[in-house]
C-alpha positions in Angstrom: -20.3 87.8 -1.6 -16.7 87.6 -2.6 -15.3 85.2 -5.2 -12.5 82.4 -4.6 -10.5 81.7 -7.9 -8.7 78.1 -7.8 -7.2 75.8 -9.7 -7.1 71.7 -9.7 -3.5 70.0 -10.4 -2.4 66.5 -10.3 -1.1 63.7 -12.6 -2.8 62.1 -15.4 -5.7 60.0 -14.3 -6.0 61.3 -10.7 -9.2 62.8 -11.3 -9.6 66.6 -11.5 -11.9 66.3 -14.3 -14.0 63.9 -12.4 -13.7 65.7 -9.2 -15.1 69.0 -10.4 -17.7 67.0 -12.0 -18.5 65.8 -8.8 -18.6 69.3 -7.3 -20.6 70.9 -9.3 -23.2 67.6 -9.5 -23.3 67.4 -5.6 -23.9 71.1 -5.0 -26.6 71.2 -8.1 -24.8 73.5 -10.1 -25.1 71.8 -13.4 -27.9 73.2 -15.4 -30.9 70.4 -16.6 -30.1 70.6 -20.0 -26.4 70.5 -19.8 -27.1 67.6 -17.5 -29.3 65.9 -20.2 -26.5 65.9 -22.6 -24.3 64.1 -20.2 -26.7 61.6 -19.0 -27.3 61.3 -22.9 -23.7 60.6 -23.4 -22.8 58.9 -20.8 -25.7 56.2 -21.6 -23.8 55.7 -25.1 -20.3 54.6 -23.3 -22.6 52.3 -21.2 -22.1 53.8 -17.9 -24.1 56.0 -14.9 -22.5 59.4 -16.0 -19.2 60.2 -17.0 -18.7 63.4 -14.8 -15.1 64.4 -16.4 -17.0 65.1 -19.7 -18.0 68.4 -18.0 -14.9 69.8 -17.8 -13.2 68.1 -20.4 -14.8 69.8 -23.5 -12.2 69.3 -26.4 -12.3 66.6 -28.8 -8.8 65.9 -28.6 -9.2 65.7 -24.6 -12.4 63.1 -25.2 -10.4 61.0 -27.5 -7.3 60.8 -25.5 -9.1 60.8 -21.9 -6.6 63.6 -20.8 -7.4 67.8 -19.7 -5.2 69.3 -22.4 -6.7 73.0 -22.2 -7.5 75.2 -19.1 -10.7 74.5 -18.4 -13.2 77.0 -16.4 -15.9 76.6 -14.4 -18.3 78.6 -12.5 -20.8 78.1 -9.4 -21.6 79.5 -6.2 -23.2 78.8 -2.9 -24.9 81.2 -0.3 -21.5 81.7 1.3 -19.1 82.4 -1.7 -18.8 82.3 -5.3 -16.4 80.2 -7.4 -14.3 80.2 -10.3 -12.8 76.6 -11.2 -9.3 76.3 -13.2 -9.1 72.6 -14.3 -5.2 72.6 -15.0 -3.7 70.0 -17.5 -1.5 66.9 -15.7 0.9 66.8 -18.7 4.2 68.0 -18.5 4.0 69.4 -21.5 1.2 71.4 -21.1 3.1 73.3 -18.1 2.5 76.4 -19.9 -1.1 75.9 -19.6 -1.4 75.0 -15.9 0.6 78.4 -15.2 -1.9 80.7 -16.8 -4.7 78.7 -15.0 -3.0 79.4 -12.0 -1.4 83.1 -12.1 -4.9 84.2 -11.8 -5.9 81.9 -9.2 -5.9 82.3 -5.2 -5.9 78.6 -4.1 -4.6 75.4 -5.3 -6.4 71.9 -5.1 -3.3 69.0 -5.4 -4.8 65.9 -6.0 -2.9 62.9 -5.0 -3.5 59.3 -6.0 -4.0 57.2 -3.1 -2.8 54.4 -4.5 0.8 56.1 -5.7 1.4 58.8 -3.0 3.4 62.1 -3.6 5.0 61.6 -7.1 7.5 63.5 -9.0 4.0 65.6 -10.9 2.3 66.1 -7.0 6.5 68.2 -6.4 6.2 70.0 -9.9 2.8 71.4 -9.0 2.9 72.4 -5.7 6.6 74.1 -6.8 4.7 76.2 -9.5 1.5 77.0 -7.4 4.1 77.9 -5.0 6.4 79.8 -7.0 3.7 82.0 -9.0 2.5 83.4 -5.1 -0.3 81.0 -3.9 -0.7 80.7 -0.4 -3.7 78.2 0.3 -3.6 74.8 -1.0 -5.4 71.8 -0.7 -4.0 67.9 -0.2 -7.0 66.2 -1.6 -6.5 62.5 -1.5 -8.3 60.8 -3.8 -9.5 57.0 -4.5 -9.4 56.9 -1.1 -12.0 54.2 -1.6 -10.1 51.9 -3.4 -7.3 51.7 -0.4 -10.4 50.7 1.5 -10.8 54.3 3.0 -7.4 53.6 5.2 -6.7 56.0 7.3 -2.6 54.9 7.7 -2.8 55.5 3.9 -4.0 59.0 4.2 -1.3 59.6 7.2 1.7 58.6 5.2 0.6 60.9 2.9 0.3 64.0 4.8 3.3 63.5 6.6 5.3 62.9 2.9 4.2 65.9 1.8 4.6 67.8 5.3 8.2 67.0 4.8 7.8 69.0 1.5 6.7 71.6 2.9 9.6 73.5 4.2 10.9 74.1 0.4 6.7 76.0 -0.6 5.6 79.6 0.1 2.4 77.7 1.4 0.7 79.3 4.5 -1.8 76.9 4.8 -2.5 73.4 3.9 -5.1 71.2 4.5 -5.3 67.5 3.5 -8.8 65.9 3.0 -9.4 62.3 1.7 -11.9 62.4 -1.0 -13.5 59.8 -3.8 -14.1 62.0 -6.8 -15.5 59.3 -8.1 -18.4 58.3 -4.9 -18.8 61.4 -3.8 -16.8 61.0 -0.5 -15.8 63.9 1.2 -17.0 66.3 -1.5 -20.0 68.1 -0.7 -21.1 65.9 2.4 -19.2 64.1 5.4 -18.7 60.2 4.7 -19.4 57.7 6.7 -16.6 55.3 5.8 -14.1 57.9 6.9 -14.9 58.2 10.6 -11.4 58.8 11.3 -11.6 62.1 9.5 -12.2 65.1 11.9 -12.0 67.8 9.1 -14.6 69.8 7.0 -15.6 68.5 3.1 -14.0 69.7 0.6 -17.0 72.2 0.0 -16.9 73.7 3.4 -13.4 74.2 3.2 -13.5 75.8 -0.2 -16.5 78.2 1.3 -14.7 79.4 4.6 -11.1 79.2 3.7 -9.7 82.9 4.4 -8.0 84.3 1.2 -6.2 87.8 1.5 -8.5 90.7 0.2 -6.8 93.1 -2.5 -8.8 96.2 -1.0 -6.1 96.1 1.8 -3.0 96.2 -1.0 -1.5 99.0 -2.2 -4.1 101.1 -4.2 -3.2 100.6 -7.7 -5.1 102.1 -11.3 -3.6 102.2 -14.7 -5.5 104.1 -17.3 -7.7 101.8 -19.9 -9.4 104.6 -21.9 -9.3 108.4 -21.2 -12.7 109.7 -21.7 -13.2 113.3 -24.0 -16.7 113.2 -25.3 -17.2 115.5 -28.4 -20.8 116.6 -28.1 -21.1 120.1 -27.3 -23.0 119.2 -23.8 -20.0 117.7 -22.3 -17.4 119.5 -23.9 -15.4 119.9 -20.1 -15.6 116.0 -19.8 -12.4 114.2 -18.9 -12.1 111.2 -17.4 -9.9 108.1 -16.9 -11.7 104.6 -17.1 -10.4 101.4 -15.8 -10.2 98.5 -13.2 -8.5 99.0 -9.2 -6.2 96.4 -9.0 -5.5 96.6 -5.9 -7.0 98.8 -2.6 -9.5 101.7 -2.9 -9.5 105.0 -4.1 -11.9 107.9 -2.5 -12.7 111.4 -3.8 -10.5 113.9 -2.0 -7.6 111.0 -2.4 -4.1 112.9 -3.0 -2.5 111.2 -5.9 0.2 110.6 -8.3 0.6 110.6 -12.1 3.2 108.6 -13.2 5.4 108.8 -15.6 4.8 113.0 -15.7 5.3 112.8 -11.3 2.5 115.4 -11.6 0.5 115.1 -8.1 -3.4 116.3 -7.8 -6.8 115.1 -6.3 -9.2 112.8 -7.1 -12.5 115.4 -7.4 -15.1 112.4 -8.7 -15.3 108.6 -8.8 -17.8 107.3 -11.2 -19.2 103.9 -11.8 -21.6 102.5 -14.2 -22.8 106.5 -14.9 -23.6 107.1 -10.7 -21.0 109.0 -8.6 -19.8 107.3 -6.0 -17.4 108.0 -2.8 -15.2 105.0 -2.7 -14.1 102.5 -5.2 -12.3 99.2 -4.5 -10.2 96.6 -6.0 -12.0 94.6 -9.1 -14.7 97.8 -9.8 -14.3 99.2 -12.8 -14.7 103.2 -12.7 -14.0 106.4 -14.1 -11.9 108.9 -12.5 -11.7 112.5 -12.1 -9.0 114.6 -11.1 -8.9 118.4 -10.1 -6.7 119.5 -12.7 -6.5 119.0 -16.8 -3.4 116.7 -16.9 -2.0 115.1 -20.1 -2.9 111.3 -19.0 -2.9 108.7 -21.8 -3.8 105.2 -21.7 -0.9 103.1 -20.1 -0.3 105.8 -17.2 -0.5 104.9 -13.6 -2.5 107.1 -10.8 -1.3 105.8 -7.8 -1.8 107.9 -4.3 1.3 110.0 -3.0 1.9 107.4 0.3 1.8 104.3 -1.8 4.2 104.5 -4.7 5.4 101.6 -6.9 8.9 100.7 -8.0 9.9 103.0 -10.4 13.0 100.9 -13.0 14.2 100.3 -16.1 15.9 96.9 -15.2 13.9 94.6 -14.3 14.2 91.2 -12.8 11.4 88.6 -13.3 10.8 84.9 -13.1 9.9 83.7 -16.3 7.3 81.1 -17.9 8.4 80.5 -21.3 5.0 79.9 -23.9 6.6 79.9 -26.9 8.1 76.9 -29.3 10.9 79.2 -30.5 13.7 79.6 -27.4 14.3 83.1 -25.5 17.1 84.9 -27.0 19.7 86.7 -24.9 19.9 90.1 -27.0 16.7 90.1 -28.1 14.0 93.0 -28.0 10.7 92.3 -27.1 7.3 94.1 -26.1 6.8 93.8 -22.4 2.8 94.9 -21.9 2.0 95.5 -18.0 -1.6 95.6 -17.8 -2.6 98.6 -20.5 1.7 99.9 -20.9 3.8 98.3 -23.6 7.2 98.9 -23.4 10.4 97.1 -25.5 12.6 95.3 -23.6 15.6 93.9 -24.0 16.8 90.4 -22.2 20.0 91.0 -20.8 20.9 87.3 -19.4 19.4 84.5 -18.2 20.4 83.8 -14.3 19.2 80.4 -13.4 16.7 77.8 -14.0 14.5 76.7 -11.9 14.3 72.7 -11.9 10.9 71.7 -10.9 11.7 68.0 -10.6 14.3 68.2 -8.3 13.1 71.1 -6.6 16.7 73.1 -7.3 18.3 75.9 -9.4 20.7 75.6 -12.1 22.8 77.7 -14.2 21.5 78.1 -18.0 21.8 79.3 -21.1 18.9 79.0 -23.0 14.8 78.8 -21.5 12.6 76.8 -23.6 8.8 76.3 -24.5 7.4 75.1 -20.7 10.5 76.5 -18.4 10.5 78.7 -15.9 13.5 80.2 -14.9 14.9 83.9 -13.6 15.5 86.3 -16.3 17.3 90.7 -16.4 15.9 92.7 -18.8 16.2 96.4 -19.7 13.5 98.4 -20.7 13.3 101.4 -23.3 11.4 103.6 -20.6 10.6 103.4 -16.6 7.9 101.0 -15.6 6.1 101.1 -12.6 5.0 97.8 -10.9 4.9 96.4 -7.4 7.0 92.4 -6.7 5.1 89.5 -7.5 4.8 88.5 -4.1 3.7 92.0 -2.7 1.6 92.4 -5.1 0.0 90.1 -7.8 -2.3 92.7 -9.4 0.6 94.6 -10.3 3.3 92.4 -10.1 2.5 90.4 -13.7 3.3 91.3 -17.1 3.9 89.4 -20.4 6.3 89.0 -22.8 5.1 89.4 -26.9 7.2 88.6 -29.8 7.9 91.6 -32.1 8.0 89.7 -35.2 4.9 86.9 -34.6 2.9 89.4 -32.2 2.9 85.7 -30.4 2.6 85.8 -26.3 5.8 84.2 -25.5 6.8 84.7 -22.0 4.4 85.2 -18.5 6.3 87.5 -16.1 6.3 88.1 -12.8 8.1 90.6 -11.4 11.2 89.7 -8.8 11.6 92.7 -5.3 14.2 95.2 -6.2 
């Protein structure tokens, strides 16, 4: 059973909160005790049940009636499994809906029916877009207070079909939903007849997201393995996660940075040997010759070999308070490999309101914009867009040890 990762946008008040609530109370996911405690809650703010409280867990985000954190979720049906990001509406909390969203494989837009596509509905489709999702979901919501119009939920899809030329979207689908009366969620609603397409469940079980087995086969060493008991004094062994594709015993492969090529002689995984390992399995592998491998190196296989640079361009999501500095040297860590980095200039801003570039001199705390760096030794990584697993790094203060940048890496 595979697993779909994906994240909920909108603006403030158009219920993502509520509609994951929803979700997760339709398809009895909600445990009977958590669902106690809501019921128990709910009762005190003199109501049915409050189904945003299950997503929206921090006391600031009770008080203010707002998602400030990313919030996860997960459940699963007999088709798939599911991993829920519930992404802040704020535009200040940008920086928070992009890490819900780098690690996420489909994005659910909600749009108010009452207000249409607004400037928020173009600033998050830009940055689902941007950051390499390809499946999103138009869900139109309080449909039921527009009377469940169906010349509503037109003028919608054709606003934002005239969007769609400017998004890396290869699929969209527009639903209209009710978070708040179940419409459209789990089960078909009567009171849109008009409506031809699947629930918003059914889509979310059979959409078709790429598989990361058929990428490029990608594993960078976590922990090499030398235990000192006299038994398994030959040991050696390389643990860590495929990113991407598979690797098989008898695999020709590459050692990078020493360029020193081998075989794979043993795939382990949870202590059994096994023949094949694919992307998201954690293993331990062997090769058929003692080769000076430490944590941080890359074993890629001799047909699929990565980018191989010191300069780098990347798109940029700035985290910190404190501005990028031009000159600066920073630690750059891709997956398990740190490497200082120096930012050589900043080439343009992207302006997610207007949907444009411009020329800057400075990013701040919540921009994204297109950044050249230099690094102190090669790094070996795939583009963004070819490759997600490998294509991502971040950017960490040297001074603070803060996370102040999310990266993802530009084609060469």
């Amino acid at each position: 059973m595979n697993t779909l990762k994906f994240i909920t946008a909108g603006n403030v008040d158009d219920g993502k909160s509520t509609l994951i609530g929803r979700l997760l109370y339709d398809s009895d996911s909600i445990h009977t005790d958590q669902l106690g405690i809501l019921q128990k809650q709910t009762k005190q703010e003199g109501v049915d049940i409050d189904l945003s409280l299950i997503t929206d867990g921090l006391r600031a985000e009770r008080e203010q009636g707002i998602t400030i954190d990313v919030a996860y979720k997960y459940f699963s049906t007999k088709k798939r499994k599911f991993i829920i990001a519930d992404a802040p509406g704020h535009e200040q909390y940008t920086r928070n809906m992009i890490t819900g969203a780098s690690n996420s494989d489909l994005i659910i837009i909600l749009v108010d029916a009452r207000k249409g596509i607004t400037t928020q509905t173009k600033r998050h489709a830009s940055i689902g877009s941007l950051i390499g999702i390809k499946k999103a979901i138009i869900a139109v919501n309080k449909i039921d207070l527009v009377e469940y119009s169906e010349a509503v939920f037109d003028t919608i899809k054709a606003d934002f079909e005239k969007l769609k030329t400017n998004l890396n979207f290869d699929e969209v689908v527009y639903i209209p939903i009710s978070a708040l009366e179940g419409d459209n969620i789990v089960d078909k609603s009567t009171k849109t007849p008009w409506f031809e397409g699947d629930t918003l469940l059914k889509t979310l079980e059979f959409i078709e997201i790429p598989s990361s087995e058929n990428l490029a086969s990608r594993f960078q060493v976590q922990w090499v393995i030398r235990p000192k008991d006299e038994e398994n004094h030959d040991y050696r062994g390389y643990a860590g996660p495929v990113l991407s594709g598979t690797y098989q015993k008898g695999d020709k492969v590459k050692i990078l940075p020493s360029g020193i090529e081998t075989t794979i002689s043993k795939i382990e995984k949870n202590q059994q040997t096994i023949s094949k390992a694919i992307a998201g399995e954690s293993i331990v592998l062997h090769l058929a010759e003692n080769i000076d491998i430490s944590r941080g190196d890359s074993i890629v296989k001799l047909e699929e070999l990565p980018t191989t640079s010191n300069d780098l361009k990347t798109w940029v999501s700035w985290l910190d308070n404190a501005a990028l500095q031009i000159g600066k040297t920073y630690i750059l860590q891709h997956r398990f490999k740190k490497v200082r980095v120096k930012i050589q200039s900043i080439d343009k801003k992207w302006d997610s309101n207007e949907w444009q570039f411009s020329e800057a001199n400075e990013i701040k705390l919540n921009d994204i914009g297109q950044i050249s760096l230099k690094s102190n030794q090669p790094l070996f990584f795939d583009a963004f867009s070819t490759n997600s697993k490998s294509g991502n790094a971040i950017l960490i203060d040297e001074t603070t040890h803060n996370t102040v940048g999310a990266l993802l890496f530009l084609a060469h």
